[in-house]
DOKOL-748039 format. One record per atom (N, C-alpha, C, O): residue number from 1; residue in one letter; atom name; x, y, z. Coordinates in Angstrom, 2 decimals. Example, Ala and Ser with C-alpha at 12.3 -4.5 7.8 and 13.67 -1.06 7.14 Angstrom:
% DOKOL-748039
num=1 | residuo=a | atomo=N | px=13.19 | py=-5.69 | pz=7.80
num=1 | residuo=a | atomo=CA | px=12.30 | py=-4.50 | pz=7.80
num=1 | residuo=a | atomo=C | px=13.20 | py=-3.30 | pz=7.80
num=1 | residuo=a | atomo=O | px=14.24 | py=-3.32 | pz=8.46
num=2 | residuo=s | atomo=N | px=12.85 | py=-2.25 | pz=7.08
num=2 | residuo=s | atomo=CA | px=13.67 | py=-1.06 | pz=7.14
num=2 | residuo=s | atomo=C | px=12.90 | py=0.03 | pz=7.87
num=2 | residuo=s | atomo=O | px=13.41 | py=1.14 | pz=8.04
//
This chain:
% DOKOL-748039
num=1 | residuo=x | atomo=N | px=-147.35 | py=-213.53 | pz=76.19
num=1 | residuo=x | atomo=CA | px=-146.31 | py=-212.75 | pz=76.86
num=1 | residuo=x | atomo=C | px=-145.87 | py=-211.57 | pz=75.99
num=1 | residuo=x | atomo=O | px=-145.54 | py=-210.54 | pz=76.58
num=2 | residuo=x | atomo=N | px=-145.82 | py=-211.61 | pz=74.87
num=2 | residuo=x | atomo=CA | px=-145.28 | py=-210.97 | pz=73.55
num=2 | residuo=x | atomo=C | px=-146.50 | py=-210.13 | pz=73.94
num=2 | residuo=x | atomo=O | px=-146.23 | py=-209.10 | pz=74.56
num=3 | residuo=x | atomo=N | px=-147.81 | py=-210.38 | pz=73.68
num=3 | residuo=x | atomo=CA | px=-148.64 | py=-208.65 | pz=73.73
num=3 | residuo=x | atomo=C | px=-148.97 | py=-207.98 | pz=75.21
num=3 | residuo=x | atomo=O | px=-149.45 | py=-206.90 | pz=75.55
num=4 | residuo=x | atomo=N | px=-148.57 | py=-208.92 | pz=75.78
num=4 | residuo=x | atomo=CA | px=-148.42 | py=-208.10 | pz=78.02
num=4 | residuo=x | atomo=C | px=-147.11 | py=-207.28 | pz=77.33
num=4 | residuo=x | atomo=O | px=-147.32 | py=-206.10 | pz=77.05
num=5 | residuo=x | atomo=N | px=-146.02 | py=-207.71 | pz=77.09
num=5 | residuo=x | atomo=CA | px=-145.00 | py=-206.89 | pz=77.12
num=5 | residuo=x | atomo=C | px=-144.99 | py=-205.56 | pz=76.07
num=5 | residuo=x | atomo=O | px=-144.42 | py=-204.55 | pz=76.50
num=6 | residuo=x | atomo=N | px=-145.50 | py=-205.50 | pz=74.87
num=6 | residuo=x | atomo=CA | px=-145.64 | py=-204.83 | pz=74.27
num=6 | residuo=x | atomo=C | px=-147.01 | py=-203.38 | pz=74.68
num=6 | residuo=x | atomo=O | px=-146.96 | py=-202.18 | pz=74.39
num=7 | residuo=x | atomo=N | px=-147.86 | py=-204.01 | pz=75.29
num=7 | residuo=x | atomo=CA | px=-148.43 | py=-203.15 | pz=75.71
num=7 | residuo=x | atomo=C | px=-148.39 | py=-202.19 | pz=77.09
num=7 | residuo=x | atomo=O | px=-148.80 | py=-201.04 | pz=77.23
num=8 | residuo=x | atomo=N | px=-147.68 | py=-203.21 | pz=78.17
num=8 | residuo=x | atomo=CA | px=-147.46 | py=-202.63 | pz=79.29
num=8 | residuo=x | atomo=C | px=-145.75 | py=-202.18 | pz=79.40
num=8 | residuo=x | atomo=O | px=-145.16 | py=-202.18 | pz=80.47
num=9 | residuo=x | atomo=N | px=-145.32 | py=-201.94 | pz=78.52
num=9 | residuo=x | atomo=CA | px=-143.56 | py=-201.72 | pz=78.56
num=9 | residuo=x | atomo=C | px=-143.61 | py=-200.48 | pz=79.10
num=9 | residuo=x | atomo=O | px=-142.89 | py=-200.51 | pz=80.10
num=10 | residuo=x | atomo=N | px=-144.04 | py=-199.49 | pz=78.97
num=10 | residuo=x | atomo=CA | px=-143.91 | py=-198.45 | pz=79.64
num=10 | residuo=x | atomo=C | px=-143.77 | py=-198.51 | pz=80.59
num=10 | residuo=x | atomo=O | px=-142.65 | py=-198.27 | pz=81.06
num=11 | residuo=x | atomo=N | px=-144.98 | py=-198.92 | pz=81.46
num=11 | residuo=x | atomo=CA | px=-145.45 | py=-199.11 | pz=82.95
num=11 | residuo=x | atomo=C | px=-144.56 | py=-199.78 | pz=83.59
num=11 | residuo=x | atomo=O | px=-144.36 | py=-199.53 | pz=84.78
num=12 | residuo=x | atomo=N | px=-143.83 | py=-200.80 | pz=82.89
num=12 | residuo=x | atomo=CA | px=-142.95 | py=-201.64 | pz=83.61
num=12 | residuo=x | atomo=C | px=-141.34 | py=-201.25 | pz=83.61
num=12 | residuo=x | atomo=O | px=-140.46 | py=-201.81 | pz=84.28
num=13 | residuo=x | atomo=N | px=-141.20 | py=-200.30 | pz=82.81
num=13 | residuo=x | atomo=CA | px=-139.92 | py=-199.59 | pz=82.92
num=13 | residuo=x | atomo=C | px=-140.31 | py=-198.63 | pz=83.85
num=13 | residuo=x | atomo=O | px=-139.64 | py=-198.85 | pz=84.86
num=14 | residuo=x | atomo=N | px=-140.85 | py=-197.92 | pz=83.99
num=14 | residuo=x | atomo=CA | px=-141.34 | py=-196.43 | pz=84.65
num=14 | residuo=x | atomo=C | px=-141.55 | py=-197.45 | pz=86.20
num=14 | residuo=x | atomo=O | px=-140.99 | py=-196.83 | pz=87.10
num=15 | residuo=x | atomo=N | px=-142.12 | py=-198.65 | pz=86.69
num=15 | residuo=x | atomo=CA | px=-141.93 | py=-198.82 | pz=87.77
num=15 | residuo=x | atomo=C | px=-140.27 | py=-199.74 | pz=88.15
num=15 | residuo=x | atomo=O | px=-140.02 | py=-200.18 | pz=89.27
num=16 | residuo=x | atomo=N | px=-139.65 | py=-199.84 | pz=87.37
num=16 | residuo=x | atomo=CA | px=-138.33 | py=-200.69 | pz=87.51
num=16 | residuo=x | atomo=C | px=-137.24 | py=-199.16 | pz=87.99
num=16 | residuo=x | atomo=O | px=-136.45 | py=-198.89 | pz=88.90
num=17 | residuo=x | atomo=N | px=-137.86 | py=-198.38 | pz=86.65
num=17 | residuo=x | atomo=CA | px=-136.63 | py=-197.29 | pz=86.62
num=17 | residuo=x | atomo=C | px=-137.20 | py=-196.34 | pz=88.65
num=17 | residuo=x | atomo=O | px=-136.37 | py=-195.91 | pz=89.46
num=18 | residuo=x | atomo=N | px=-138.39 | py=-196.33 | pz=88.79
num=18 | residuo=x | atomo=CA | px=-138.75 | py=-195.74 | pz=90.00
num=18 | residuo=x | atomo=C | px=-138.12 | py=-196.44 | pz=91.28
num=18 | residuo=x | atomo=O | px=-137.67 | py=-195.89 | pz=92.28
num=19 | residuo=x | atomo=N | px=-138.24 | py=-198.04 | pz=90.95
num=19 | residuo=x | atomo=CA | px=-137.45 | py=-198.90 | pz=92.05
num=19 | residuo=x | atomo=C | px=-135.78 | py=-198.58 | pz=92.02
num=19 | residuo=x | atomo=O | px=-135.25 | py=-197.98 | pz=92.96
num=20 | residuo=x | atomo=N | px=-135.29 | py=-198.89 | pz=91.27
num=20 | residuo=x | atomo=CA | px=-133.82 | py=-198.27 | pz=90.79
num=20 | residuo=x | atomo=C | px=-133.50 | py=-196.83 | pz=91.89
num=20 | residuo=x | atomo=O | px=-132.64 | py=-196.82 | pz=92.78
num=21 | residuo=x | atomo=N | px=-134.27 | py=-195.92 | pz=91.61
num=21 | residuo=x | atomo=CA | px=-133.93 | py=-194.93 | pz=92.02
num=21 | residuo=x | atomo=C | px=-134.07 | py=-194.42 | pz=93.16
num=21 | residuo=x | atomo=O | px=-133.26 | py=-193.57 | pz=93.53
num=22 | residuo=x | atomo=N | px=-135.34 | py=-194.90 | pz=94.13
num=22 | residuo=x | atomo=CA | px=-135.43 | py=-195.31 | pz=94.91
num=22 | residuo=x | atomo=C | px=-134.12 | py=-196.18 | pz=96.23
num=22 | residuo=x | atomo=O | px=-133.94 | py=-196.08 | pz=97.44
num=23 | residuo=x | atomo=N | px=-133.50 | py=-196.96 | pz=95.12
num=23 | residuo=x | atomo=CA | px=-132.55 | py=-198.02 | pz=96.12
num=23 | residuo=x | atomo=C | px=-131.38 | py=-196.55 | pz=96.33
num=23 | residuo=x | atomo=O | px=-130.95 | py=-196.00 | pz=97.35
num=24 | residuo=x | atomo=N | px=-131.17 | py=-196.30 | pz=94.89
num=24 | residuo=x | atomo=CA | px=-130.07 | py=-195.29 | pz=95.10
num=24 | residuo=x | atomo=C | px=-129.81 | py=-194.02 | pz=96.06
num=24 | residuo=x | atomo=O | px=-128.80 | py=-193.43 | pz=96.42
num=25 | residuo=x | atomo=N | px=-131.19 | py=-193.87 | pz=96.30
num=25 | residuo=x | atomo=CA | px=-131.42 | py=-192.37 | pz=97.16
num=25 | residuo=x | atomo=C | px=-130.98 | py=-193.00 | pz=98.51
num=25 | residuo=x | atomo=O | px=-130.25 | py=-192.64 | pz=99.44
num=26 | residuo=x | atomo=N | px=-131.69 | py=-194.02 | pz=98.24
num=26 | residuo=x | atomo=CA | px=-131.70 | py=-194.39 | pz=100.13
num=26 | residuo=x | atomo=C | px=-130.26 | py=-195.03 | pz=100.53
num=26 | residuo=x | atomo=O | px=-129.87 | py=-195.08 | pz=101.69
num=27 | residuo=x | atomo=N | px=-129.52 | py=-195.52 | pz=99.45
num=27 | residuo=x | atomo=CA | px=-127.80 | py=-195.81 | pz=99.40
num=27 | residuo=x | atomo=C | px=-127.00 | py=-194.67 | pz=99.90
num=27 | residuo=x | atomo=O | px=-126.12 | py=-194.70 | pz=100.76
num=28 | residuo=x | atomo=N | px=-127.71 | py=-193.07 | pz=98.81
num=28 | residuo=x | atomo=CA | px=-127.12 | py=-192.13 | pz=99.30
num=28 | residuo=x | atomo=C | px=-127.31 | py=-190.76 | pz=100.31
num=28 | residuo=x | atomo=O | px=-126.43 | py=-190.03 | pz=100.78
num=29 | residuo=x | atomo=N | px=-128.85 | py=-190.68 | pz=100.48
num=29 | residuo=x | atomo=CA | px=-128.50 | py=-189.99 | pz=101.53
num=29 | residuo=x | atomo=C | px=-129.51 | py=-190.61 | pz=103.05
num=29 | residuo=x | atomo=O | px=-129.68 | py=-190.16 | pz=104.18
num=30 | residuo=x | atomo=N | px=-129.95 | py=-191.70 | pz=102.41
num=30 | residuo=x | atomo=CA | px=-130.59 | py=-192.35 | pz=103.35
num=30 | residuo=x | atomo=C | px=-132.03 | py=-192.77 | pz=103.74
num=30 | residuo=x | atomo=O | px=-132.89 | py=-192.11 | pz=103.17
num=31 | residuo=x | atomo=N | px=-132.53 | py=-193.86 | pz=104.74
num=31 | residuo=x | atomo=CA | px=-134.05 | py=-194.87 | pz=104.20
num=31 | residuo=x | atomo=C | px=-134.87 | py=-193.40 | pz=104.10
num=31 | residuo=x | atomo=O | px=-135.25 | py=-192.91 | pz=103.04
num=32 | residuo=x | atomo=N | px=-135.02 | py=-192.90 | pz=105.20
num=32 | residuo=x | atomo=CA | px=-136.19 | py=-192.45 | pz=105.47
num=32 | residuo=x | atomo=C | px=-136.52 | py=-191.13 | pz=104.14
num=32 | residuo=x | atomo=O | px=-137.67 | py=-190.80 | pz=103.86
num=33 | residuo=x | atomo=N | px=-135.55 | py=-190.64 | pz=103.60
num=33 | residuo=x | atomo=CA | px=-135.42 | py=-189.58 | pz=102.42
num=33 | residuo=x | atomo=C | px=-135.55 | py=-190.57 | pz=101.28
num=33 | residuo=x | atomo=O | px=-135.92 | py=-190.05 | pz=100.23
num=34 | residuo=x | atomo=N | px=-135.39 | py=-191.57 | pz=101.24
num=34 | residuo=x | atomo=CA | px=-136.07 | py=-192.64 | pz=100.25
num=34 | residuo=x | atomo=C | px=-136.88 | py=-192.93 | pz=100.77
num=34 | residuo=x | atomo=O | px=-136.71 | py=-194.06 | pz=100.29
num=35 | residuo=x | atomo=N | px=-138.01 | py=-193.09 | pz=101.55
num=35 | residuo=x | atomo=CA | px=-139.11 | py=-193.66 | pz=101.60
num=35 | residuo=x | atomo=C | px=-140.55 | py=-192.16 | pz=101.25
num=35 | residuo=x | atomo=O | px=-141.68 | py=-192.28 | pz=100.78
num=36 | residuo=x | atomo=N | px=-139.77 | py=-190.86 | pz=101.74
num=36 | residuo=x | atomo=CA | px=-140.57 | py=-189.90 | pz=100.90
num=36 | residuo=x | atomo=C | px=-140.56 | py=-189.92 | pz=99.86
num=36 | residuo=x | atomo=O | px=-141.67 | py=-189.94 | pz=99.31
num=37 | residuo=x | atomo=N | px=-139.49 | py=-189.92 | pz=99.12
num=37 | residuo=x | atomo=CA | px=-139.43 | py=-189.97 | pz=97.45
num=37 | residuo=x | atomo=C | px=-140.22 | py=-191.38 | pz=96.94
num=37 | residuo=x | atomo=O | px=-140.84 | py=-191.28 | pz=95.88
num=38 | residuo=x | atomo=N | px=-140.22 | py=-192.18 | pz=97.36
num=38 | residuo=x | atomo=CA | px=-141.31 | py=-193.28 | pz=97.37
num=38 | residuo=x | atomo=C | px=-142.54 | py=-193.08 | pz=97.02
num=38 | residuo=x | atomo=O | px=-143.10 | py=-193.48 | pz=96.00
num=39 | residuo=x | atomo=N | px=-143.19 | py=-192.15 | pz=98.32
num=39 | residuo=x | atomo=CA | px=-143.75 | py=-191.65 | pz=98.46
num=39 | residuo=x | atomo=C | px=-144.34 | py=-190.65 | pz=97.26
num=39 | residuo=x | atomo=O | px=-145.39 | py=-190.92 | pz=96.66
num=40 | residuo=x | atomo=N | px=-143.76 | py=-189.78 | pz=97.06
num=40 | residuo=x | atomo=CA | px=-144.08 | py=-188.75 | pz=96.18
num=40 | residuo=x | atomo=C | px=-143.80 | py=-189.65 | pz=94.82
num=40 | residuo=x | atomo=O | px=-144.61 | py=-189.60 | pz=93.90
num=41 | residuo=x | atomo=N | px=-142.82 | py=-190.34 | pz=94.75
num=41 | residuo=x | atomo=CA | px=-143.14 | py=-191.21 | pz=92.79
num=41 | residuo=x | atomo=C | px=-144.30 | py=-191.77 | pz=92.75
num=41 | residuo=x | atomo=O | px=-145.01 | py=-191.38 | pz=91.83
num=42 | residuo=x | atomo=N | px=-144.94 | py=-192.93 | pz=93.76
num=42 | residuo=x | atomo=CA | px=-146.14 | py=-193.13 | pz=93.88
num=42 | residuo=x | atomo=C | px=-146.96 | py=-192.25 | pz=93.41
num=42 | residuo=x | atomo=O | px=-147.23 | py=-192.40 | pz=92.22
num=43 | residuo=x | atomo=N | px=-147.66 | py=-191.02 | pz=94.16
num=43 | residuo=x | atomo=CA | px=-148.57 | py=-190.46 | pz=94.03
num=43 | residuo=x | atomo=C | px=-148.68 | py=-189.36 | pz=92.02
num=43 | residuo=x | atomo=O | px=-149.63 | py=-188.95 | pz=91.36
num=44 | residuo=x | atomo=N | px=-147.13 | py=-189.33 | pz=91.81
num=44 | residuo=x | atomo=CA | px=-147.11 | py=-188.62 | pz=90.15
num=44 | residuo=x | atomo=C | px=-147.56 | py=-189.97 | pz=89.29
num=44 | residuo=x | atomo=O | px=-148.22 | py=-190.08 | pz=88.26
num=45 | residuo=x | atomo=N | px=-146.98 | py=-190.85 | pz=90.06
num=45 | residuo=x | atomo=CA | px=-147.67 | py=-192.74 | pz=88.88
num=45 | residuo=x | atomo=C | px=-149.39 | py=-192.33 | pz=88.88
num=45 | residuo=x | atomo=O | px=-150.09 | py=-192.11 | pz=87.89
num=46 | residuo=x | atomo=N | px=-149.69 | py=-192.32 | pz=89.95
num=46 | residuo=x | atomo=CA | px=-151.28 | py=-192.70 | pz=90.14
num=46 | residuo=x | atomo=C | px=-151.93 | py=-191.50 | pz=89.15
num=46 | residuo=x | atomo=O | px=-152.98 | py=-191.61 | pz=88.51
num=47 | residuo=x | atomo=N | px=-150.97 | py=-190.27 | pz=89.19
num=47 | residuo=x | atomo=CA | px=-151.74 | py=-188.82 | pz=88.24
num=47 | residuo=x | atomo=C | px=-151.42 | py=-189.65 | pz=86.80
num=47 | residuo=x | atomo=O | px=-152.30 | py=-189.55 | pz=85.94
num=48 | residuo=x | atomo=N | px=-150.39 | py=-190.36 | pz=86.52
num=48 | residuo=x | atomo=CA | px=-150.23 | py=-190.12 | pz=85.63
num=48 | residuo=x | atomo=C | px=-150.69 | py=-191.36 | pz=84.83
num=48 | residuo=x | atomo=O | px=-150.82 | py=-191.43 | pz=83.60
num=49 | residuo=x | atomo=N | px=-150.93 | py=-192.36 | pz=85.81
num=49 | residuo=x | atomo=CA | px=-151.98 | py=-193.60 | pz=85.14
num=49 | residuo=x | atomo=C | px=-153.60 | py=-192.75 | pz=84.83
num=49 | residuo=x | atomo=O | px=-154.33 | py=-192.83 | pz=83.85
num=50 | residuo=x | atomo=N | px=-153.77 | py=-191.88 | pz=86.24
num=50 | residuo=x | atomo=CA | px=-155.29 | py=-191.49 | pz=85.97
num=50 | residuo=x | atomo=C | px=-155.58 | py=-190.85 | pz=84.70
num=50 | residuo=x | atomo=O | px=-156.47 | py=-191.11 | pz=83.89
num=51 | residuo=x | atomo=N | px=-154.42 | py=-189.71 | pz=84.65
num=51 | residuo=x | atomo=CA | px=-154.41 | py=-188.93 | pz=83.18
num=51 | residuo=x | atomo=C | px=-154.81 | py=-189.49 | pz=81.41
num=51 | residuo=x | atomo=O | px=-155.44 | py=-189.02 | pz=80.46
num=52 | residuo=x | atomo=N | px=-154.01 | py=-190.80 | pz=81.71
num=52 | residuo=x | atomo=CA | px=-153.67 | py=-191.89 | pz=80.57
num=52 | residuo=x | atomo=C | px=-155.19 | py=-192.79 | pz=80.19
num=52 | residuo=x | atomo=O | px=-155.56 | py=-193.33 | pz=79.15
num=53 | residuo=x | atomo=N | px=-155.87 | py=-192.65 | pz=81.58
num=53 | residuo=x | atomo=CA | px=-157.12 | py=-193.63 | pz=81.55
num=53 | residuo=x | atomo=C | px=-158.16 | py=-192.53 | pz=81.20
num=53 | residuo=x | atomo=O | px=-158.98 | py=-192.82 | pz=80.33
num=54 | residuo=x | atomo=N | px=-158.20 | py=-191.31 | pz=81.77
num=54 | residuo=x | atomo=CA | px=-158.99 | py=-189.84 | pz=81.09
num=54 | residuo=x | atomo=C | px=-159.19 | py=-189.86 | pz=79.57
num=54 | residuo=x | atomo=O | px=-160.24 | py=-189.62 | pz=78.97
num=55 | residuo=x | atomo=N | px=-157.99 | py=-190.21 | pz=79.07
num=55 | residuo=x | atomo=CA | px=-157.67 | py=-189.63 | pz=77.62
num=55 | residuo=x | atomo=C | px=-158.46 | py=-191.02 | pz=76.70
num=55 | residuo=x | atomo=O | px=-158.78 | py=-190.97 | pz=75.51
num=56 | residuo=x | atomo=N | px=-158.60 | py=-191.86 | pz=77.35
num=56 | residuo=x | atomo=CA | px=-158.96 | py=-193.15 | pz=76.38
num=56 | residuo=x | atomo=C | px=-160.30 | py=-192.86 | pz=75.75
num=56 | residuo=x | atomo=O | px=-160.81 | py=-193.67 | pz=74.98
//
């Protein structure tokens, strides 16, 4: 558990902090303007996992 967490901590903050923010949008201005922003965090994760897997 000690080297999952140490190695994937990023990933797992960056999708907690994306869920987080997510709840908040759609608290404040509503689902469907949270479900684009969903939307669009998704697709900067996937650049930015692909980027991370490029560089190895």
């Amino acid at each position: 558990m000690q080297n999952f967490l140490s190695k994937y901590i990023q990933g797992v903050l960056l999708v907690l902090g994306m869920l987080l923010l997510i709840i908040g949008v759609a608290f404040t201005w509503g689902f469907f303007i949270a479900v684009m922003l969903a939307g669009l965090l998704m697709i900067v994760l996937a650049f930015l996992i692909n980027y991370e897997r490029s560089e190895e």
